[in-house]
C-alpha positions as CSV (number, residue, x, y, z in Angstrom):
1,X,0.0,0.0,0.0
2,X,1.6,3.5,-0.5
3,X,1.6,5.6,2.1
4,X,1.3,9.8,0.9
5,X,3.4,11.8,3.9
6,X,2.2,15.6,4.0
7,X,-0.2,17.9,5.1
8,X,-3.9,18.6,4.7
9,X,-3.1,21.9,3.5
10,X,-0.2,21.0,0.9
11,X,-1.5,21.8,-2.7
12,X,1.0,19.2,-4.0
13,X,-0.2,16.4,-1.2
14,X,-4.0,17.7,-2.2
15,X,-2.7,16.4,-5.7
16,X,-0.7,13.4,-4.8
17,X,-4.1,11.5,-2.6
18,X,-6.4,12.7,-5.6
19,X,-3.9,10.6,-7.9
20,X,-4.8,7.9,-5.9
21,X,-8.5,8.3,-5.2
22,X,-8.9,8.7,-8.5
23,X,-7.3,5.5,-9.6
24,X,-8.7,4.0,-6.9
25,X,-5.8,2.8,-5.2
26,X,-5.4,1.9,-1.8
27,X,-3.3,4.6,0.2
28,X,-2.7,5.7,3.8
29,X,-2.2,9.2,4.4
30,X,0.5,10.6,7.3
31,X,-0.6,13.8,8.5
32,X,2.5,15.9,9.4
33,X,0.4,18.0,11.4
34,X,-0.4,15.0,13.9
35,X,2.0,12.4,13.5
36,X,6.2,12.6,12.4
37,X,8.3,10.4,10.6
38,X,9.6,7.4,12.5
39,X,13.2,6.9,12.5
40,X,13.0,3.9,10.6
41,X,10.8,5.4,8.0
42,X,13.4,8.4,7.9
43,X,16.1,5.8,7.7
44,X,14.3,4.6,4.5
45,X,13.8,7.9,3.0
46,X,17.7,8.7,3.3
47,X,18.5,5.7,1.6
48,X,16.9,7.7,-1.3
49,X,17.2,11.2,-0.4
50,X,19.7,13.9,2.0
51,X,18.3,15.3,4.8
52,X,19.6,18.6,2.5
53,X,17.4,17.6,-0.2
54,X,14.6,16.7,2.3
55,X,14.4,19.5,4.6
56,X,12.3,22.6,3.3
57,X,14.5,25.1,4.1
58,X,11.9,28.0,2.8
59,X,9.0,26.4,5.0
60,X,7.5,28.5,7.3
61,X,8.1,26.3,10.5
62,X,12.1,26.3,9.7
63,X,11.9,30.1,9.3
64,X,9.6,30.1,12.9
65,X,11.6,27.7,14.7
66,X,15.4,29.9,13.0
67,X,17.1,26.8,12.2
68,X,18.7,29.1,9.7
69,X,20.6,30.5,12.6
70,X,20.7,27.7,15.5
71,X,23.4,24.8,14.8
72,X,21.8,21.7,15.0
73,X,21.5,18.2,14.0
74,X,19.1,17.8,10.8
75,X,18.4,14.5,11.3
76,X,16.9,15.4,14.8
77,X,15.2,18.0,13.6
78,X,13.3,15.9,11.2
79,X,12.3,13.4,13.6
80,X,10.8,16.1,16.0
81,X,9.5,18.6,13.1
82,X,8.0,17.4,10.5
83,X,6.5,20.6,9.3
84,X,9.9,21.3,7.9
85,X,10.3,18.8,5.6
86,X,9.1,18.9,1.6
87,X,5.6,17.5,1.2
88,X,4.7,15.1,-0.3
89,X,6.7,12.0,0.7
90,X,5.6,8.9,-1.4
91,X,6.2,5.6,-0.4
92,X,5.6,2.1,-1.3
93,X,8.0,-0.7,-0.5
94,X,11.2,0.6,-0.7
95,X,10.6,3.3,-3.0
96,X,10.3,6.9,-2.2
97,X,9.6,9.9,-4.0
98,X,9.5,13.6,-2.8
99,X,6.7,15.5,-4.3
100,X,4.0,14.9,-6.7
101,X,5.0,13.5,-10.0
102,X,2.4,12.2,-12.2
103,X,5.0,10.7,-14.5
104,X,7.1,9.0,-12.0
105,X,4.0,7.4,-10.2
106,X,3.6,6.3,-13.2
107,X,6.8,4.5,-13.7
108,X,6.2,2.3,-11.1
109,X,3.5,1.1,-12.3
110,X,0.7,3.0,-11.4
């Protein structure tokens, strides 16, 4: 089952669970605003990804919380706030895909 990490209010999540609905494909969605990343799910995701490439460095909760400024350890960060990291995260297996990509949902044979 894929599983579509975001938020309610993410225009490109809002796209990513329609892909799905639409299809009728069997999803579960992870609500950033409620729940984080585990660390093995996080573990998975760098497998594919950086925790550079992953964080949102323009989101608004990195700009509240002034990572820009504080010295700190990204990986913790993304454990304890999610809100920071680009939305959506796709997931299915062992794939993983940041954002919404039509095209590469496709590729997997969706």
């Amino acid at each position: 089952m894929f599983q579509v990490f975001g938020t309610k209010k993410c225009k490109e999540t809002q796209k990513a669970i329609r892909f799905f609905k639409e299809r009728r494909i069997p999803y579960q969605f992870i609500d950033f605003a409620e729940k984080s990343l585990s660390y093995g799910e996080l573990k998975n995701i760098l497998e594919f990804y950086t925790l550079d490439e992953l964080i949102d460095i323009e989101s608004y909760e990195y700009k509240k919380r002034n990572f820009e400024y504080i010295n700190h350890d990204k990986e913790d960060i993304a454990l304890e706030f999610p809100l920071i990291l680009k939305t959506p995260i796709i997931r299915i297996n062992r794939k993983v895909k940041i954002g919404f990509s039509k095209e590469d949902l496709e590729s997997w044979g969706v």
